[in-house]
C-alpha positions, 0 to 999 in steps of 0.5 A, a space after each residue: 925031519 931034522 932037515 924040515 925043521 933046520 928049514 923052517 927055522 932058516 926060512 923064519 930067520 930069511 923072512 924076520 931079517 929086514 934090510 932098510 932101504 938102503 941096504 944096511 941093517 941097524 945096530 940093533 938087526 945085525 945083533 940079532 942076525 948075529 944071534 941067529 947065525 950063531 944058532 944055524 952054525 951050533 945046528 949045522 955042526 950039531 953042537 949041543 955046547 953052542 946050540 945052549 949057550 944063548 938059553 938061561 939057566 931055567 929054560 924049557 925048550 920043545 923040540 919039533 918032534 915033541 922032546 922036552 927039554 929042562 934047563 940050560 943043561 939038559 939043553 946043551 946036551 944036544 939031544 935036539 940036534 
C-alpha cells in the first residue's frame, strides 16, 4: 500500500509539472519541483526528519491509510513512512 501511495503521490507530481513550450520551466515550476523532489527523496529514504521539514509547526497531516498526524513533530517522526 506504501508503494500505491509513493505512486500516486509521483503521478501527481508528473502530471502538475508543466514544461513551456520551450522546455524550460520558470522560476517559479522549478522551486516547486525542488520542493517535490526534496519530499520523494525524504519518502524513498524513510526519513521522517526531511519528510517534515517543509510542514509548519501546527500542521495536521493524514496518512492514505487513515493515521493522523498533529504538528511539525509527531510529523517528523516518520510513522507515515
Amino acid at each position: 500500500m506504501k508503494n500505491a501511495s509513493f505512486l500516486l503521490f509521483t503521478t501527481i507530481l508528473a502530471i502538475s509539472t508543466n514544461l513551456r513550450a520551450d522546455g524550460e520551466q520558470s522560476t517559479e515550476e522549478r522551486q516547486i519541483t525542488a520542493v517535490f523532489d526534496t519530499l520523494t527523496h525524504a519518502w524513498r529514504s524513510k526519513d521522517g526528519q526531511q519528510w517534515g521539514e517543509r510542514f509548519l509547526d501546527d500542521a495536521d497531516f493524514t496518512v492514505w491509510f487513515g493515521l493522523e498526524l498533529k504538528g511539525k513533530e509527531e510529523i517528523q517522526s516518520g510513522r507515515c513512512l
